[in-house]
DRENMIVO-666787 format. One record per residue (C-alpha): residue in one letter; x negated, y, z negated. Coordinates in nm, 4 decimals. Example, Ala and Ser with C-alpha at 12.3 -4.5 7.8 and 13.67 -1.06 7.14 Angstrom:
code	x	y	z
A	-1.2300	-0.4500	-0.7800
S	-1.3670	-0.1060	-0.7140
//
This chain:
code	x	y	z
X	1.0852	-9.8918	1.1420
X	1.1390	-9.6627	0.8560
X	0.9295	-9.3395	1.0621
X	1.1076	-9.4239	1.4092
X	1.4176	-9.3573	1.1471
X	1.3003	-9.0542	1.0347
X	1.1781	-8.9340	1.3581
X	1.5493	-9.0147	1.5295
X	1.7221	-8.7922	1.2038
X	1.5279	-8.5318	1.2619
X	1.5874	-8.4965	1.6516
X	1.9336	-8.5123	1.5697
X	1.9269	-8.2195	1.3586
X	1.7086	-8.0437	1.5705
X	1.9219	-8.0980	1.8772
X	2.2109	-7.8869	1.7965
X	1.9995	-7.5252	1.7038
X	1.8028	-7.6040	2.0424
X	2.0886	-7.6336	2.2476
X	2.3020	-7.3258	2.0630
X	1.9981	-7.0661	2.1952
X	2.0667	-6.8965	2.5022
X	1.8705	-6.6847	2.7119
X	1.9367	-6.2999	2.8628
X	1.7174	-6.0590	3.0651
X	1.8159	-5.6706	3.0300
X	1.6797	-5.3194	2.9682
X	1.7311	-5.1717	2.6447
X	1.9933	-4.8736	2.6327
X	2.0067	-4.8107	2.2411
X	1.7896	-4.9235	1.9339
X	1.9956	-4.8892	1.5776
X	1.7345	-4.9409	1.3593
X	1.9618	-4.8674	0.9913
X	2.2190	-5.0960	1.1532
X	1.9573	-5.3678	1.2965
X	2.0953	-5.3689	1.6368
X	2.0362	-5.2987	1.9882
X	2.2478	-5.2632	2.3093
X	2.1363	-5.4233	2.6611
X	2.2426	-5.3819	2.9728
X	2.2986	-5.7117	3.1509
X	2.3870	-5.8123	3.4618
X	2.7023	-5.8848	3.2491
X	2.7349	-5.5015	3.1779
X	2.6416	-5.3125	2.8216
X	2.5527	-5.6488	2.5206
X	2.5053	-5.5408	2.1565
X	2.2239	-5.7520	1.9751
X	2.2404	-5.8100	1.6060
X	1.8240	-5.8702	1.4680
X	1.7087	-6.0154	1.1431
X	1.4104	-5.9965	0.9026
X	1.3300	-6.3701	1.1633
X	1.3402	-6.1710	1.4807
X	1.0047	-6.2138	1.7086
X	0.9004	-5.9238	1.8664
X	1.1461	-5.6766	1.7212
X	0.8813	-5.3974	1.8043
X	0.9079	-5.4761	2.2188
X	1.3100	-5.3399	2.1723
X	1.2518	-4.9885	2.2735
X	1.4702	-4.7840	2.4718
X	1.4018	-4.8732	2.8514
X	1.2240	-5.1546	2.8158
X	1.2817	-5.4535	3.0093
X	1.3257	-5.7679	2.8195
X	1.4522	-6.1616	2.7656
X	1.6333	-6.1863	2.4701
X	1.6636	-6.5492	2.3227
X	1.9807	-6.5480	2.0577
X	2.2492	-6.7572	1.9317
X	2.5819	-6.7241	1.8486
X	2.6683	-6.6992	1.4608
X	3.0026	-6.6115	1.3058
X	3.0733	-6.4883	1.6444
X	2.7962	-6.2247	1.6592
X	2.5216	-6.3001	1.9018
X	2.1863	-6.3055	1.6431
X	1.8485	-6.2572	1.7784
X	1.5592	-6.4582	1.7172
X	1.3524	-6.3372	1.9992
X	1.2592	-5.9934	2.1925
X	0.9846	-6.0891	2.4774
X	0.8985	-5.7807	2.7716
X	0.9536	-5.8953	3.0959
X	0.6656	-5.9007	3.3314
//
């Protein structure tokens, strides 16, 4: 009983940063690299990325390169965890 507990807390948690990650496809326009930033263009128009020290694949973010961008909103600033190139 105690595990099926444990295992229910932790899905919980985990929930919530699962469902905060979105998803965008776009070509690279601009890499900052002092500032840690890029800007995509999206079928939303021109998007500017913040990255981290955590971000995956940092190195496919070079200008026009096509790529899916996995990020989540944090103190209103969309953060990157992921840069993927799109087949």
């Amino acid at each position: 009983m105690t595990k099926i507990a444990i295992l229910v807390l932790i899905g919980v948690l985990l929930i919530p940063a699962v469902l905060n990650a979105a998803e965008i496809r776009g070509t690279v326009l601009k890499v900052d690299q002092v500032e840690n930033r890029f800007v995509l263009r999206t079928e939303r128009g021109e998007e500017t990325f913040l990255t981290t020290k955590e971000t995956k694949g940092i190195e496919n973010a070079k200008e026009g390169a096509n790529v899916m961008v996995t990020f989540s909103e944090k103190d209103g600033q969309p953060k990157v965890s992921e840069i993927a190139l799109e087949k």
